[in-house]
PyMOL Python script that loads the backbone (N, CA, C, O; Angstrom):
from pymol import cmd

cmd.read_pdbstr("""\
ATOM      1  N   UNK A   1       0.849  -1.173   0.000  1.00  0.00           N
ATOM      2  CA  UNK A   1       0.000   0.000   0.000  1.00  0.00           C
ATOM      3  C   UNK A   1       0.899   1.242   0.000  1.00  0.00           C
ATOM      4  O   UNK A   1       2.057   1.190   0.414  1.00  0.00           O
ATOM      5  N   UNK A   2       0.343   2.339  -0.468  1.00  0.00           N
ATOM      6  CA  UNK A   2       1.163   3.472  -0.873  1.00  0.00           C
ATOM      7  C   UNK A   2       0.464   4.516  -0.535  1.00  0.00           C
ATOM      8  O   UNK A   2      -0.712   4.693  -0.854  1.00  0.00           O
ATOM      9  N   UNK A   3       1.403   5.548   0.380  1.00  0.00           N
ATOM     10  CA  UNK A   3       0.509   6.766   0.808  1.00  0.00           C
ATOM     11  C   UNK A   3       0.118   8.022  -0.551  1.00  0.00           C
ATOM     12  O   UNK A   3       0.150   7.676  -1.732  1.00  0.00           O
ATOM     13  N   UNK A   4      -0.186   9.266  -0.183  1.00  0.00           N
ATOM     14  CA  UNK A   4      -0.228  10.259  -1.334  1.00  0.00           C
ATOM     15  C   UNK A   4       0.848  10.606  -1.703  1.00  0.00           C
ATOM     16  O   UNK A   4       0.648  11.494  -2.531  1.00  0.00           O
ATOM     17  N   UNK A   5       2.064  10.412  -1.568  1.00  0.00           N
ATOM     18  CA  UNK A   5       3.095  10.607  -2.346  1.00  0.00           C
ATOM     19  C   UNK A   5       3.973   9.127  -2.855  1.00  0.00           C
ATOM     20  O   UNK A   5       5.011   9.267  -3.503  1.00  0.00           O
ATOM     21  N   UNK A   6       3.747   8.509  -2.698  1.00  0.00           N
ATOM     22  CA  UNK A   6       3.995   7.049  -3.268  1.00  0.00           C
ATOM     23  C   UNK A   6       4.769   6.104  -2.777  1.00  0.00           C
ATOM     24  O   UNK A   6       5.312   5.200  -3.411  1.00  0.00           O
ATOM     25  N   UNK A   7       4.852   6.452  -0.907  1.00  0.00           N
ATOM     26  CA  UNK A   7       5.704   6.167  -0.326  1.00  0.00           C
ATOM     27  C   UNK A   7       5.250   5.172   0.139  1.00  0.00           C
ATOM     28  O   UNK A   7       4.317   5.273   0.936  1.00  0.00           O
ATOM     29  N   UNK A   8       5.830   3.756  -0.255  1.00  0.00           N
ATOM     30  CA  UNK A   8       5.138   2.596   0.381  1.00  0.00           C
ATOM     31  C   UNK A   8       5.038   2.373   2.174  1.00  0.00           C
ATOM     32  O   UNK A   8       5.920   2.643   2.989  1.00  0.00           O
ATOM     33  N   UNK A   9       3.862   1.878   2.405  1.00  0.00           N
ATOM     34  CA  UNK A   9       3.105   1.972   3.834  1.00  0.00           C
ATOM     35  C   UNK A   9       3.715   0.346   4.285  1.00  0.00           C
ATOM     36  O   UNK A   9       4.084  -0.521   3.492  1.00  0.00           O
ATOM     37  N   UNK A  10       3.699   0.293   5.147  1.00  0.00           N
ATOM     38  CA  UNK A  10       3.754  -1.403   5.818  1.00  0.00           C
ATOM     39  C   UNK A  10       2.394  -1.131   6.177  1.00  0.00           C
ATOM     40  O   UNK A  10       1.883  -0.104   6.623  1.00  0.00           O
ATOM     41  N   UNK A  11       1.768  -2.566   5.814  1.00  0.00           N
ATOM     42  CA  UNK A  11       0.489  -2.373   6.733  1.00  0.00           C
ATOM     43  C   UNK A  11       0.890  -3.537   7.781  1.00  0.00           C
ATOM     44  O   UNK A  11       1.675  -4.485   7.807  1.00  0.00           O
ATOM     45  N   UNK A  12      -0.285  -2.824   8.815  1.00  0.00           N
ATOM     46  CA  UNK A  12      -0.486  -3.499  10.201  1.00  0.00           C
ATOM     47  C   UNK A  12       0.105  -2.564  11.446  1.00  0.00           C
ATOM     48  O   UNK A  12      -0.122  -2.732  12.644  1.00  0.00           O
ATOM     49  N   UNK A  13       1.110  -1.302  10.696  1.00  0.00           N
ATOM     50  CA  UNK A  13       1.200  -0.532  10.872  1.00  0.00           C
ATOM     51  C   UNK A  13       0.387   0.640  11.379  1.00  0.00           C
ATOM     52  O   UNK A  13      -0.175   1.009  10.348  1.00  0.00           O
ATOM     53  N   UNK A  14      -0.019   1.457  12.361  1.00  0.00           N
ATOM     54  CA  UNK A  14      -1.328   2.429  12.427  1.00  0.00           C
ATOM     55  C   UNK A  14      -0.047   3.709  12.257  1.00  0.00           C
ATOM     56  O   UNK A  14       1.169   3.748  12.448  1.00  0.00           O
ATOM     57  N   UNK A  15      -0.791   4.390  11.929  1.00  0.00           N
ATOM     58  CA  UNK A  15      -0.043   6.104  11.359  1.00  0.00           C
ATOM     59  C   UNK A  15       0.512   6.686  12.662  1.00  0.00           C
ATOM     60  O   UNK A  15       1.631   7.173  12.821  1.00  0.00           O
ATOM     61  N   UNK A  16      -0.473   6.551  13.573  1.00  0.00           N
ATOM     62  CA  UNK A  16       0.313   6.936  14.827  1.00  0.00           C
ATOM     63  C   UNK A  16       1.495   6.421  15.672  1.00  0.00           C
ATOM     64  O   UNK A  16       2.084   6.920  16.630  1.00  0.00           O
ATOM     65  N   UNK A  17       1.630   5.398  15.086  1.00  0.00           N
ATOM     66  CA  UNK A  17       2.730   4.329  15.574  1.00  0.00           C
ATOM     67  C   UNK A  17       4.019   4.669  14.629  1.00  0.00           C
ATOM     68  O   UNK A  17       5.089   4.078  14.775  1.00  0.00           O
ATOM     69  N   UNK A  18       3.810   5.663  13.662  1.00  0.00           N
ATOM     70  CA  UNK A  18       5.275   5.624  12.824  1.00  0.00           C
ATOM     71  C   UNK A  18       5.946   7.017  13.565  1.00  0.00           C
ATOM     72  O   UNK A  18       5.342   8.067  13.783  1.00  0.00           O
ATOM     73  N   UNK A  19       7.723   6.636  13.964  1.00  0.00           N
ATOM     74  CA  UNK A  19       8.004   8.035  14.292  1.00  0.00           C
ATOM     75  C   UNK A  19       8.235   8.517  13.685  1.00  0.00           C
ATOM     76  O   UNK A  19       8.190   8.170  12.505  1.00  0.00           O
ATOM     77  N   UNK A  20       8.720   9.875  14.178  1.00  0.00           N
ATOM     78  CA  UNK A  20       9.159  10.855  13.545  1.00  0.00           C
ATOM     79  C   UNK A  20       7.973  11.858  13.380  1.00  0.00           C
ATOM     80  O   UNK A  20       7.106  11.795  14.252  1.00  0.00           O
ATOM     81  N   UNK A  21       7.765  13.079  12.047  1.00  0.00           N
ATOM     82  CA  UNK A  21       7.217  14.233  12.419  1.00  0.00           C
ATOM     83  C   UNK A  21       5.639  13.712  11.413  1.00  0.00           C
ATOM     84  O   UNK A  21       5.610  13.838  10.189  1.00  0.00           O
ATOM     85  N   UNK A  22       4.451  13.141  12.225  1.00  0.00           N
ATOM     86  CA  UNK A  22       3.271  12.910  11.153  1.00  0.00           C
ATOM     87  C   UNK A  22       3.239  13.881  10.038  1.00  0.00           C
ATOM     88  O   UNK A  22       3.189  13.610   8.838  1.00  0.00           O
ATOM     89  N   UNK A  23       3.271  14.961  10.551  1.00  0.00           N
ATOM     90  CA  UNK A  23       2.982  15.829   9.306  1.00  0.00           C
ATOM     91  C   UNK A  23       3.743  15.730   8.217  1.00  0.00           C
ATOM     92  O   UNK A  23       3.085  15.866   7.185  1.00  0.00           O
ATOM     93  N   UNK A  24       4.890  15.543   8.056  1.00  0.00           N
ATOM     94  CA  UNK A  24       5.342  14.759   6.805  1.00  0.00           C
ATOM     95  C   UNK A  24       5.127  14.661   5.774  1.00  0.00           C
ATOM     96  O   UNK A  24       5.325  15.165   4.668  1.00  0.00           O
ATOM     97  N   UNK A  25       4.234  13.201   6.732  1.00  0.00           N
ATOM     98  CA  UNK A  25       3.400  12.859   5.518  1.00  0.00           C
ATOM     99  C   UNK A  25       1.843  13.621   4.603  1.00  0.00           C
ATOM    100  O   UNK A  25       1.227  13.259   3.600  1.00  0.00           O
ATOM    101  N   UNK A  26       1.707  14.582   5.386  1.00  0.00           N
ATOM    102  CA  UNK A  26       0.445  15.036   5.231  1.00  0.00           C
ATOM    103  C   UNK A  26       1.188  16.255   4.162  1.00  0.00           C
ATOM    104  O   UNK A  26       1.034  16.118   2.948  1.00  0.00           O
ATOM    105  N   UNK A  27       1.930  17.348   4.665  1.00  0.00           N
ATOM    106  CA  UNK A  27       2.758  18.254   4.208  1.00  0.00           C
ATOM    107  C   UNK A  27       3.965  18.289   3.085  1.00  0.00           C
ATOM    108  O   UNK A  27       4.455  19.202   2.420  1.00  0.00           O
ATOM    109  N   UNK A  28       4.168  17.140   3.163  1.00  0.00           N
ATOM    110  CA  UNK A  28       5.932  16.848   2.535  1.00  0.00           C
ATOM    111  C   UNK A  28       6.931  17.392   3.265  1.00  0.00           C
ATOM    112  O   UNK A  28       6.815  17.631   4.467  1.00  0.00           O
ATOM    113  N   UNK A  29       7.694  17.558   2.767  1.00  0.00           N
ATOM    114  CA  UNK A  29       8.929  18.043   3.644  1.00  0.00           C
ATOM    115  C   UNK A  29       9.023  19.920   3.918  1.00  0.00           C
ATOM    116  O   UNK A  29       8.276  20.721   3.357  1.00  0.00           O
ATOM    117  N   UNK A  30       9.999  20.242   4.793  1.00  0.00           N
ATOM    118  CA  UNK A  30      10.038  21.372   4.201  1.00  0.00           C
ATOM    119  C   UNK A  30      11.144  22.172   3.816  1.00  0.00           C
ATOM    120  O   UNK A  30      11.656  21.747   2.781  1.00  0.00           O
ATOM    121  N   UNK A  31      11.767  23.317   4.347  1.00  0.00           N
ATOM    122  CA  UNK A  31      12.774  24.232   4.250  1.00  0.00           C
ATOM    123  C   UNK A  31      14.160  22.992   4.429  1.00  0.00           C
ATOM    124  O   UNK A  31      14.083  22.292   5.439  1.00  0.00           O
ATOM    125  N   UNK A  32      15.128  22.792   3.671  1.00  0.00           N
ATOM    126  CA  UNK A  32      16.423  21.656   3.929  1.00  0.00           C
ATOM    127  C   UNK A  32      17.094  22.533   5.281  1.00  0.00           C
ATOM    128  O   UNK A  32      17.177  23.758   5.205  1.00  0.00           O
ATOM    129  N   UNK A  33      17.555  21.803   6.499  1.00  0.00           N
ATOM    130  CA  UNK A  33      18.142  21.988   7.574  1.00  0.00           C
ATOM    131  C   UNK A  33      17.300  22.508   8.906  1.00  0.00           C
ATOM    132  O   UNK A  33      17.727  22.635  10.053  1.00  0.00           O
ATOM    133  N   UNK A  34      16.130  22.738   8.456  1.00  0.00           N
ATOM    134  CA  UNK A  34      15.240  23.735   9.373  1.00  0.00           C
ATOM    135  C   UNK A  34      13.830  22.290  10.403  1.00  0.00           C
ATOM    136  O   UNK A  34      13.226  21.283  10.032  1.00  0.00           O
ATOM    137  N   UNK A  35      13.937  23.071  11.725  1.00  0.00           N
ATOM    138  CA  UNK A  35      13.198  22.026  12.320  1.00  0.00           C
ATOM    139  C   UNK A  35      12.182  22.340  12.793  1.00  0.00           C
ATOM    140  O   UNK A  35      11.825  23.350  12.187  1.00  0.00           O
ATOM    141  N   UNK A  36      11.363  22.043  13.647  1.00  0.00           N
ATOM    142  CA  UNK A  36      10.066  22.487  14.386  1.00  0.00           C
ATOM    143  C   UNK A  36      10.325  23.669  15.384  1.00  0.00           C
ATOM    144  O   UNK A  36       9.657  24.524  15.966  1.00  0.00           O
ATOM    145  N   UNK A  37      11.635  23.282  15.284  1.00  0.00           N
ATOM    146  CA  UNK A  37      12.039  24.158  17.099  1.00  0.00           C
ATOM    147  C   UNK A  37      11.969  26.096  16.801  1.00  0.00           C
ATOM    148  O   UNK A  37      12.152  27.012  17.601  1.00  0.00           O
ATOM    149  N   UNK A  38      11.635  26.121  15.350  1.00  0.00           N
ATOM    150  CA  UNK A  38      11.820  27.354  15.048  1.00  0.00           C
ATOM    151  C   UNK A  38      10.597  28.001  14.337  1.00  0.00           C
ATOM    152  O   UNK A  38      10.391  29.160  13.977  1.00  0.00           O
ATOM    153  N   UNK A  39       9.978  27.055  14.270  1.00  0.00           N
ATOM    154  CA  UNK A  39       8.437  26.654  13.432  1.00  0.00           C
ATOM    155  C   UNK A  39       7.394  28.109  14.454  1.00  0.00           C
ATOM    156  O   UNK A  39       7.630  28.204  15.659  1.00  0.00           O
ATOM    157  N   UNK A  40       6.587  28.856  13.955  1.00  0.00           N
ATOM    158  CA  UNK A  40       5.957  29.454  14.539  1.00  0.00           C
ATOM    159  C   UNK A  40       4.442  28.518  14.838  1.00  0.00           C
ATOM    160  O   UNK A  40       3.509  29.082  15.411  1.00  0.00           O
ATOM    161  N   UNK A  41       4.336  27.232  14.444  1.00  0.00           N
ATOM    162  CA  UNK A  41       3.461  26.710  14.623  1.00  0.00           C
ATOM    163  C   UNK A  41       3.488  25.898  15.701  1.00  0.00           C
ATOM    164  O   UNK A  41       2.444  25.348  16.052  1.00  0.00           O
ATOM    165  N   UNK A  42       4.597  25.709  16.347  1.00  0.00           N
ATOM    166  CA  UNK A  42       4.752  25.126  17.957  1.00  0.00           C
ATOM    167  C   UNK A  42       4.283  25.759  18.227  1.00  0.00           C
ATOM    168  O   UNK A  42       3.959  26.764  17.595  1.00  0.00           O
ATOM    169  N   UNK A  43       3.901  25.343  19.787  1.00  0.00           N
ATOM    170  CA  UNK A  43       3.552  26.112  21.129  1.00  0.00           C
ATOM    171  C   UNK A  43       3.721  25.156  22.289  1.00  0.00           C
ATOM    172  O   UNK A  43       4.120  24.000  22.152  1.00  0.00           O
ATOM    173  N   UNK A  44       3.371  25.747  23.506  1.00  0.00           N
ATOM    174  CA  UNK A  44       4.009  24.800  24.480  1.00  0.00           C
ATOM    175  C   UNK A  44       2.936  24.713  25.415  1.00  0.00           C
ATOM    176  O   UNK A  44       2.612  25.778  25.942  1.00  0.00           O
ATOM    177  N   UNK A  45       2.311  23.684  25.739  1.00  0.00           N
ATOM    178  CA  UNK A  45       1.194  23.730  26.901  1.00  0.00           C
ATOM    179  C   UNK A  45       1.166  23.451  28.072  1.00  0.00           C
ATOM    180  O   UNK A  45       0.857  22.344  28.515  1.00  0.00           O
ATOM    181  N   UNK A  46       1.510  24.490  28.771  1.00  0.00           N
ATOM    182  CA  UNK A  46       1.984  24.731  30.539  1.00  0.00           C
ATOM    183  C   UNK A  46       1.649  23.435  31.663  1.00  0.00           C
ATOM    184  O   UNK A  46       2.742  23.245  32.197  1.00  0.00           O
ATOM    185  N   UNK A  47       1.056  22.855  32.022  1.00  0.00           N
ATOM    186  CA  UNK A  47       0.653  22.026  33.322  1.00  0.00           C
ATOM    187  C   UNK A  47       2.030  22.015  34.244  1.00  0.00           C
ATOM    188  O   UNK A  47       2.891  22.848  34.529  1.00  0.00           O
ATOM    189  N   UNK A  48       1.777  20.631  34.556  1.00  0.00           N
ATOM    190  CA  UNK A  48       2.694  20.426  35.403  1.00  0.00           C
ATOM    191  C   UNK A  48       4.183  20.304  35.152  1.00  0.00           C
ATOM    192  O   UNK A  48       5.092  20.465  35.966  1.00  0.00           O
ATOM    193  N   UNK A  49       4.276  19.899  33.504  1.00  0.00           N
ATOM    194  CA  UNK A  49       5.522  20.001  32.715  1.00  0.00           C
ATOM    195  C   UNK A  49       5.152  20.632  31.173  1.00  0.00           C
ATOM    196  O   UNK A  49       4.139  20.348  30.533  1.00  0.00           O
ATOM    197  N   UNK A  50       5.810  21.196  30.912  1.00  0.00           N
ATOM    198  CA  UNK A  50       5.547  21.720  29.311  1.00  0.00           C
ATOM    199  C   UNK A  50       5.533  20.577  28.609  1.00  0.00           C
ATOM    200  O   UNK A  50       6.205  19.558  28.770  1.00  0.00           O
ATOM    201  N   UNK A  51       4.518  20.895  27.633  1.00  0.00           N
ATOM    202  CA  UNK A  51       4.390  19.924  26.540  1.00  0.00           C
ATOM    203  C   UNK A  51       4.237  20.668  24.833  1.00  0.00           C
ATOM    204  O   UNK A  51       3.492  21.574  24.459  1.00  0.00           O
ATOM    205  N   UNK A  52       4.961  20.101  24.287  1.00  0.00           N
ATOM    206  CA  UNK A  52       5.297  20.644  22.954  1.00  0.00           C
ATOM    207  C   UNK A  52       4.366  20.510  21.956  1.00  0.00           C
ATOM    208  O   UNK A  52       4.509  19.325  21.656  1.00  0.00           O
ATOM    209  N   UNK A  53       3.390  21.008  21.149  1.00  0.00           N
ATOM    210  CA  UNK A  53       2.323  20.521  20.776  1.00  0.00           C
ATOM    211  C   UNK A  53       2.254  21.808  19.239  1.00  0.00           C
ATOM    212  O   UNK A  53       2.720  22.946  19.280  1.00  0.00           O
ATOM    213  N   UNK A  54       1.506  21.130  17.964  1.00  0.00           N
ATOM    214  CA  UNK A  54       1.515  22.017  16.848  1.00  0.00           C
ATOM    215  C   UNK A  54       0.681  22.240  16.348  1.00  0.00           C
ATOM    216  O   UNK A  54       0.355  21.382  15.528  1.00  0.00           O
ATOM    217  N   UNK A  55       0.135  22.978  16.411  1.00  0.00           N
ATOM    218  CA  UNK A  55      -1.035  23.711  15.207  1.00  0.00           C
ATOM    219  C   UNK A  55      -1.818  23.412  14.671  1.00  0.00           C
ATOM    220  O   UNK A  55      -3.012  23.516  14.948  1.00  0.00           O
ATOM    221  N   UNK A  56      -1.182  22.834  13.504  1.00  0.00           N
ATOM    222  CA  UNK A  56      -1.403  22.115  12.390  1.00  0.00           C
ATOM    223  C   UNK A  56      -2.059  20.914  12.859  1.00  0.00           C
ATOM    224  O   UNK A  56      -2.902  20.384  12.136  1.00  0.00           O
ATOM    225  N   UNK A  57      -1.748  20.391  14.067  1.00  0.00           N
ATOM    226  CA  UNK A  57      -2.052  18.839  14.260  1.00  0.00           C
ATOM    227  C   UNK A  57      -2.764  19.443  15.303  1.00  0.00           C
ATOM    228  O   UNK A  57      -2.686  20.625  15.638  1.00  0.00           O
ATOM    229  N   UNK A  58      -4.070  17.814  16.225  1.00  0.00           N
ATOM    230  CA  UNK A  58      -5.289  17.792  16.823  1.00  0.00           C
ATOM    231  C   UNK A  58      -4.274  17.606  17.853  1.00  0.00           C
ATOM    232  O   UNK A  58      -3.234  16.956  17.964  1.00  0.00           O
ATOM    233  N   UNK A  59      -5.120  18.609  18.737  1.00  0.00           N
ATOM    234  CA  UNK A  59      -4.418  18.629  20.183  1.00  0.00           C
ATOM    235  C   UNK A  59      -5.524  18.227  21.452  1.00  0.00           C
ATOM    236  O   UNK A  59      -6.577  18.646  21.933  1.00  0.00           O
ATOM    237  N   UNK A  60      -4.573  17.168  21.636  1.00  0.00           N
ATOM    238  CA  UNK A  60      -5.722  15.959  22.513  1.00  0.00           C
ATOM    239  C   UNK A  60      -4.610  16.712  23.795  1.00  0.00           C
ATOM    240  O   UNK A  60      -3.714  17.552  23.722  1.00  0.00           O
ATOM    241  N   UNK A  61      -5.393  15.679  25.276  1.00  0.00           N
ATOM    242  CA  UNK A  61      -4.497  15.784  26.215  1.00  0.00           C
ATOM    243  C   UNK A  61      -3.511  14.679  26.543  1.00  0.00           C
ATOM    244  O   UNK A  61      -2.894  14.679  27.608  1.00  0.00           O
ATOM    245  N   UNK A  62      -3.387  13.860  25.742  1.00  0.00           N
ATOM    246  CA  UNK A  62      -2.750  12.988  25.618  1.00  0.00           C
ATOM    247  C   UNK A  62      -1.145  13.019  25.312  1.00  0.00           C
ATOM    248  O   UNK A  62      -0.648  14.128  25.507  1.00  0.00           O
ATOM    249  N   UNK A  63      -0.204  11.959  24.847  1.00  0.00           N
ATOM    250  CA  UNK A  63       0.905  12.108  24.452  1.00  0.00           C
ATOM    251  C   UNK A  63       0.708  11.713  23.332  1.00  0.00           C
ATOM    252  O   UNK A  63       1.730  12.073  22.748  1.00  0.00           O
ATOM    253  N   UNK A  64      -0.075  11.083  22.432  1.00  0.00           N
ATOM    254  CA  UNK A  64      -0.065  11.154  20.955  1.00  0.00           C
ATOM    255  C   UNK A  64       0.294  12.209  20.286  1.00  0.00           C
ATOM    256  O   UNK A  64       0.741  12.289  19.142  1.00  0.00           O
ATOM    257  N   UNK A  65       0.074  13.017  21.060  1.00  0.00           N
ATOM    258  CA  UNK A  65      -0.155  14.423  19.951  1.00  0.00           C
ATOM    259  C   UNK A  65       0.549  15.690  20.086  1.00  0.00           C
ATOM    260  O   UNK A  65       0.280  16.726  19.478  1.00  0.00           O
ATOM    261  N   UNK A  66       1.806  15.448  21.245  1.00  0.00           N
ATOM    262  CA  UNK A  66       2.867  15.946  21.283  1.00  0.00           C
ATOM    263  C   UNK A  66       3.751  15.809  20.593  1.00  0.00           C
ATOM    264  O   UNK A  66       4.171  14.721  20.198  1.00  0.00           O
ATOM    265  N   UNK A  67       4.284  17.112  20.268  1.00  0.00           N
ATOM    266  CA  UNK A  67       5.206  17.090  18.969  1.00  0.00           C
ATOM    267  C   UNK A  67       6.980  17.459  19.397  1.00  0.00           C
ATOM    268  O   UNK A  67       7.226  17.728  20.573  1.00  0.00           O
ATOM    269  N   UNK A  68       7.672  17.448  18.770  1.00  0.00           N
ATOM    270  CA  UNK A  68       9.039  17.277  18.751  1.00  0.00           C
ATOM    271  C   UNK A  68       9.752  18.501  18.303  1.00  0.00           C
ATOM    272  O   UNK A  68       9.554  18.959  17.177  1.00  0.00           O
ATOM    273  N   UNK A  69      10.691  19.122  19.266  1.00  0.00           N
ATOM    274  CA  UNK A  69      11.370  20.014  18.426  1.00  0.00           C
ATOM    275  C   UNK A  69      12.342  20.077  17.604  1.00  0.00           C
ATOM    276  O   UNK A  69      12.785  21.000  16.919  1.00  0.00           O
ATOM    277  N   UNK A  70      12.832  18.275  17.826  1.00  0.00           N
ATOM    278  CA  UNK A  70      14.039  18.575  17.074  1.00  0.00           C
ATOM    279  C   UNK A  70      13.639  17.896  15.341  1.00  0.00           C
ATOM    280  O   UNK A  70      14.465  17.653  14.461  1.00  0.00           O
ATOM    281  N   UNK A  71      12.235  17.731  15.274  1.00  0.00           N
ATOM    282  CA  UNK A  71      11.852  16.729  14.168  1.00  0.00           C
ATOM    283  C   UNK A  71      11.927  17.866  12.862  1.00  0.00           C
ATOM    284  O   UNK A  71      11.838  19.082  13.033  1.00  0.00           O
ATOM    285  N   UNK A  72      12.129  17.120  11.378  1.00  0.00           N
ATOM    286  CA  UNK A  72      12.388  17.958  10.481  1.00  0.00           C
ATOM    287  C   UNK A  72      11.271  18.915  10.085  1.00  0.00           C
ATOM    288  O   UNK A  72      10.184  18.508  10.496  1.00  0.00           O
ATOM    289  N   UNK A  73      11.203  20.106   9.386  1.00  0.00           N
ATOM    290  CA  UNK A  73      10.070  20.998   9.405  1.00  0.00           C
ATOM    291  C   UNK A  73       9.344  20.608   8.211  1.00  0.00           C
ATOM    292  O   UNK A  73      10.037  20.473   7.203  1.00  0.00           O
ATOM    293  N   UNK A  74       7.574  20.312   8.063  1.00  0.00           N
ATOM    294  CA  UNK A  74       6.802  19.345   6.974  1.00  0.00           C
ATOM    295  C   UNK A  74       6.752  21.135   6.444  1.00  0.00           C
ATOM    296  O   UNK A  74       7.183  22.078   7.107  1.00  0.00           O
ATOM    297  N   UNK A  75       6.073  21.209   5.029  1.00  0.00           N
ATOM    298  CA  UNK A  75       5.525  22.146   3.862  1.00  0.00           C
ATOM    299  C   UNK A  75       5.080  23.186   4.797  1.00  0.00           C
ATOM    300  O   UNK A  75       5.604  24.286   4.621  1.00  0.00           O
ATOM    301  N   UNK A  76       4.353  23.098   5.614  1.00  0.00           N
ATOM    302  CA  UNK A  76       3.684  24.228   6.342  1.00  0.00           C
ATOM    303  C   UNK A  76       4.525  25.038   7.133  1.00  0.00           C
ATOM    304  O   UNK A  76       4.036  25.843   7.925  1.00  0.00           O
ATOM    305  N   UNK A  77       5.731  24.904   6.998  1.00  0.00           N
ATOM    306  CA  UNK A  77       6.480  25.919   8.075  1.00  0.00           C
ATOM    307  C   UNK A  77       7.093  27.478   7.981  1.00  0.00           C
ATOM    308  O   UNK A  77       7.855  28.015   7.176  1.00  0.00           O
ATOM    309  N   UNK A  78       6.632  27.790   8.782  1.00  0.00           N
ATOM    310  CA  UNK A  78       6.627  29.521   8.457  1.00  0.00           C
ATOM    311  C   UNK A  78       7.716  30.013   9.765  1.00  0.00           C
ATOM    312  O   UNK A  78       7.549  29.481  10.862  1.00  0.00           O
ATOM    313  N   UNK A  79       8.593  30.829   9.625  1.00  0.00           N
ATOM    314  CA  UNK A  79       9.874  31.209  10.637  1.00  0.00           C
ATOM    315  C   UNK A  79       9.235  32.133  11.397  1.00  0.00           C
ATOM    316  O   UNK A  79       8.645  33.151  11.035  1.00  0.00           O
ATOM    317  N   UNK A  80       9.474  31.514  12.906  1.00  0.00           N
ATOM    318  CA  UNK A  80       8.717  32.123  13.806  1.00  0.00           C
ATOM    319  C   UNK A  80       9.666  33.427  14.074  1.00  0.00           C
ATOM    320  O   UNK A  80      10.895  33.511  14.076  1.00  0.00           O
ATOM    321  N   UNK A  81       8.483  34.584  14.337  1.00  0.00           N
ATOM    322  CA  UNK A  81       8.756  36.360  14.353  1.00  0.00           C
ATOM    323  C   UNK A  81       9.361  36.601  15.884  1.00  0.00           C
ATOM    324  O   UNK A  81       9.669  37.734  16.255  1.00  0.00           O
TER     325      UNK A  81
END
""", "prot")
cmd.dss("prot")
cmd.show_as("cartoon", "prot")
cmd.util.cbc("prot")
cmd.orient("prot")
């Protein structure tokens, strides 16, 4: 099986189970050398420990859906002001 850019899938696999940055795959890649950590689409959600979380993606309270700063930056990334 093959996602929208023709990148073959393993199945049995669930999407949330692959690391690295989901959006990726949704986005493509983005700017060469540039990461999330600079991304104006992070943000950080205070509790008891910060949690790194993006925009672009569904923000549960969970750890699924914490995102990474050091992961590569997908199509959508705009240099934070």
């Amino acid at each position: 099986m093959k996602d929208f850019f023709g990148v073959e899938i393993k199945e049995g696999a669930p999407a949330s189970k692959v690391p690295g940055n989901p959006l990726l795959r949704v986005y493509g890649s983005g700017p060469e050398g540039k990461t999330c950590k600079t991304c104006s689409h992070l943000w950080r959600k205070r509790r008891s420990r910060t949690y790194l979380k993006c925009e672009l993606r569904e923000n549960t309270n969970g750890t699924g859906t914490d995102h990474q700063a050091r992961w590569p930056a997908c199509g959508k990334y705009s240099e934070e002001q």
